[in-house]
VOFITOR-537151 format. One record per residue: residue number from 1; residue in one letter; chain; z negated, x negated, y of N, C-alpha, C, O in turn. Coordinates in pm, whole numbers. Last residue first. Layout:
# VOFITOR-537151
  seq  type  mol    n.c3    n.c1    n.c2   ca.c3   ca.c1   ca.c2    c.c3    c.c1    c.c2    o.c3    o.c1    o.c2
  NUM     A    A       Z       X       Y       Z       X       Y       Z       X       Y       Z       X       Y
...
# end
This chain:
# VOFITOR-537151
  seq  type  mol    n.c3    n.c1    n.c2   ca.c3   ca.c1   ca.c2    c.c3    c.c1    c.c2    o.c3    o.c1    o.c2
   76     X    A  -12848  -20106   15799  -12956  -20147   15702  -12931  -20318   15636  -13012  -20366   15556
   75     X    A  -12578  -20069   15819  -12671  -20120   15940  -12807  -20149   15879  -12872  -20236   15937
   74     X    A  -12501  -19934   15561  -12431  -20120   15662  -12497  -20112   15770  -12439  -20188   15848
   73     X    A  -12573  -19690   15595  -12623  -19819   15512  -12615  -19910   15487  -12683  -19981   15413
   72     X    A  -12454  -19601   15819  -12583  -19635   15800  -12671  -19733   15701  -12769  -19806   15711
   71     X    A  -12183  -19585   15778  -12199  -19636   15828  -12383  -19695   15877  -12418  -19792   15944
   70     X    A  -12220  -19358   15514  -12190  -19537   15518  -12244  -19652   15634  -12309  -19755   15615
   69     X    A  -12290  -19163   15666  -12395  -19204   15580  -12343  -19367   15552  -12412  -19468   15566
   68     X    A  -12023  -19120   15834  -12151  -19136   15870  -12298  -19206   15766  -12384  -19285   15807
   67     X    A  -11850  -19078   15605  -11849  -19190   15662  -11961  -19248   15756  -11993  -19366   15766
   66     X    A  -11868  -18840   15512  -11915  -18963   15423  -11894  -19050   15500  -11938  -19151   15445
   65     X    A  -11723  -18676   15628  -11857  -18666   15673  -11921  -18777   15565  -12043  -18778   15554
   64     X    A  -11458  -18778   15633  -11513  -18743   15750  -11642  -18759   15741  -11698  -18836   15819
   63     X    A  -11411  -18745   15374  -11436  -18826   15380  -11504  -18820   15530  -11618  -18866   15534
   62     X    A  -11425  -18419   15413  -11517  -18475   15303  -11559  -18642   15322  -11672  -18685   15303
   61     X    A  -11386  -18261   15687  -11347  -18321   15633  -11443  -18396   15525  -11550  -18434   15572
   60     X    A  -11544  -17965   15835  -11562  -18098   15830  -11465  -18177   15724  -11487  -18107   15625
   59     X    A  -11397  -17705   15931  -11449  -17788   15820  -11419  -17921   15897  -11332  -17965   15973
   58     X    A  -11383  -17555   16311  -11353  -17621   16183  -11384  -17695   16086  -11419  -17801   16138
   57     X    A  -11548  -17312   16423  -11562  -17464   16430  -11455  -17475   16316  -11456  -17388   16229
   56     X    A  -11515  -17048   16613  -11539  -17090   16505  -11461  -17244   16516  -11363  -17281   16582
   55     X    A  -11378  -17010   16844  -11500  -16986   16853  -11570  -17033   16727  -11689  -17059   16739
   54     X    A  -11121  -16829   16794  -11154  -16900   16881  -11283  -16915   16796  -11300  -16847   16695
   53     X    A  -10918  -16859   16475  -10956  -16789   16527  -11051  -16864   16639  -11080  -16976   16598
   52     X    A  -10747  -16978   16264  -10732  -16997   16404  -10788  -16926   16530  -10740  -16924   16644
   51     X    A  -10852  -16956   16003  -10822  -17034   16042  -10812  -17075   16195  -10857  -17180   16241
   50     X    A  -11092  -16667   15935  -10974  -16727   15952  -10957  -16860   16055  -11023  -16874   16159
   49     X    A  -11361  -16610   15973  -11370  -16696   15879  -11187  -16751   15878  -11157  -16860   15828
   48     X    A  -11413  -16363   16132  -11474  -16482   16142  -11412  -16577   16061  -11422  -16676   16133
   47     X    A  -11222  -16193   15928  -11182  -16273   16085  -11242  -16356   16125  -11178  -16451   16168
   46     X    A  -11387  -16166   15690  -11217  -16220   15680  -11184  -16255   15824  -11114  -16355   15840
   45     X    A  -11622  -16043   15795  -11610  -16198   15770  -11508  -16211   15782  -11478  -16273   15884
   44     X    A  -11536  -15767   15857  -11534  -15917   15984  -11553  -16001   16002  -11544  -16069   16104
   43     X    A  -11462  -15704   15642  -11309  -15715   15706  -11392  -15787   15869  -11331  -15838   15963
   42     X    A  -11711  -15674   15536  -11611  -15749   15418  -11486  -15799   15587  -11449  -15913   15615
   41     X    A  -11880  -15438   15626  -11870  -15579   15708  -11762  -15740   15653  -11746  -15851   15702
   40     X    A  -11850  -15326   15409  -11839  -15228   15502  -11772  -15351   15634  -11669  -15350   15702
   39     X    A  -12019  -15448   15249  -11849  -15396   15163  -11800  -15388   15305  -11696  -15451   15324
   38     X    A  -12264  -15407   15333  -12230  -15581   15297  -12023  -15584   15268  -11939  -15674   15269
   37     X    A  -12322  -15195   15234  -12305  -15256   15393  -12235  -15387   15405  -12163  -15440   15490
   36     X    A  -12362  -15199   14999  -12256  -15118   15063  -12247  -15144   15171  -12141  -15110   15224
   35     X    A  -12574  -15396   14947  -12422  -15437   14903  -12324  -15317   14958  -12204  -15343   14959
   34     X    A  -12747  -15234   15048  -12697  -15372   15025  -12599  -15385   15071  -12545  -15388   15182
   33     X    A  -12771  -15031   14872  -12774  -14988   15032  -12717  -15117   15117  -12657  -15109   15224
   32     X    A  -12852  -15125   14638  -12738  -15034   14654  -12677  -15040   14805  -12559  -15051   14838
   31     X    A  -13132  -15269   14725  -12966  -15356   14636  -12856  -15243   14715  -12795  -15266   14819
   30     X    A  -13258  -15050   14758  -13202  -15149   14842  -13097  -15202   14868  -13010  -15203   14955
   29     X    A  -13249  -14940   14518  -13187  -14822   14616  -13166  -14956   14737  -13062  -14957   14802
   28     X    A  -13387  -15155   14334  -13256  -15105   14301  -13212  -15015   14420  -13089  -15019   14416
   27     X    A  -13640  -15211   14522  -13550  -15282   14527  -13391  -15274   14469  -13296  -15339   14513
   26     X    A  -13862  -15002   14391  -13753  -14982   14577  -13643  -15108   14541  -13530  -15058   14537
   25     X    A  -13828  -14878   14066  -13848  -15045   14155  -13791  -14973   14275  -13694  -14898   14269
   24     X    A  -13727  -14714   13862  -13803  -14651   13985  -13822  -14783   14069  -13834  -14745   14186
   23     X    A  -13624  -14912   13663  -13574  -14826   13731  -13604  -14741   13846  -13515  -14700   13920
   22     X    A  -13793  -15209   13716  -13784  -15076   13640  -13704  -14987   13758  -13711  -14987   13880
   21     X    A  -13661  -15516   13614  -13726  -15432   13768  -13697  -15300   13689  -13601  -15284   13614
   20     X    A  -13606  -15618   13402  -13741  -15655   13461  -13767  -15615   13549  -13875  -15641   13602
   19     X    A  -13374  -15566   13281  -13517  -15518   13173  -13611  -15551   13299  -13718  -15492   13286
   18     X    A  -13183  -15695   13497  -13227  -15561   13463  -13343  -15503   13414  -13407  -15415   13472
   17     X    A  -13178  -15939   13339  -13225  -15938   13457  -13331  -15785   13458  -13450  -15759   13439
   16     X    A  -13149  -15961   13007  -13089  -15925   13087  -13204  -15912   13224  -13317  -15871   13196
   15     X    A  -13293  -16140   12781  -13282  -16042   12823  -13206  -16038   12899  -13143  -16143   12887
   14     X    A  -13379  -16396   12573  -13277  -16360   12551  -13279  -16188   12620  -13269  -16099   12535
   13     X    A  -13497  -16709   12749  -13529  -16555   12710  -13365  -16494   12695  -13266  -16523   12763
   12     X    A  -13593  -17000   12586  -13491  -16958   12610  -13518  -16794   12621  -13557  -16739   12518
   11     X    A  -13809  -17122   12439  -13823  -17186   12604  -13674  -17099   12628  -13622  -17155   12725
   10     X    A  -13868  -17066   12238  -13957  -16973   12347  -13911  -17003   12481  -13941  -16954   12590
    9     X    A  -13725  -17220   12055  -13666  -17073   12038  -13776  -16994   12172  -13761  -16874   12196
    8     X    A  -13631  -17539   12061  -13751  -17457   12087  -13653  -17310   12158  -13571  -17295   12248
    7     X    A  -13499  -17758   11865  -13465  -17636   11893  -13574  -17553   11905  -13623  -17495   11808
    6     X    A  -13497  -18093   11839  -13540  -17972   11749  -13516  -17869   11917  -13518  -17906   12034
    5     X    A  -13418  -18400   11839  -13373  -18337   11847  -13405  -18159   11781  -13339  -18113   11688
    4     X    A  -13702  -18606   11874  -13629  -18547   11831  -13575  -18454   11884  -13637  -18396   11973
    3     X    A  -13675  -18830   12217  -13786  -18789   12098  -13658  -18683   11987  -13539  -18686   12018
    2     X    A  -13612  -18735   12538  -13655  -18854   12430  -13723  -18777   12336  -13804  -18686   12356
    1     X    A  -13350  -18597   12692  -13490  -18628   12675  -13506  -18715   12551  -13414  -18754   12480
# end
C-alpha cells in the first residue's frame, strides 16, 4: 500500500478461534460428531481416490488444461 509505513495494533486480533463459540454453542457436539464420521469414512476416500480404481476420472494434466485457455486467446 501507499503512504507510511506504521503499524495498526486493531487491525490484528490476538485470540484463538475457540474464545468465540462458547462452550455450551450446538456447534462444538457437531464438530465432534463431525469429524468422527468423517474418521469412520477415512478408508472409502483412500479407494475412491486410488489410482486405478473404475469409475473415477483421472487428473487433468496442468499443461493439459492450460492449453484450452490459450487456445482461446489466439482466436481472439
Amino acid at each position: 500500500m501507499r503512504g507510511a509505513d506504521t503499524f495498526t495494533e486493531s487491525l490484528f486480533i490476538m485470540r484463538r478461534l475457540d474464545d468465540f463459540v462458547p462452550r455450551s454453542h450446538l456447534l462444538r457436539p457437531i464438530r465432534t460428531m463431525l469429524n468422527q464420521a468423517l474418521a469412520k469414512m477415512d478408508r472409502l476416500f483412500a479407494k475412491m481416490y486410488q489410482v486405478n480404481v473404475k469409475g473415477g476420472r483421472p487428473s487433468i494434466a496442468l499443461f493439459a488444461s492450460m492449453a484450452l485457455p490459450r487456445q482461446r486467446l489466439r482466436r481472439l
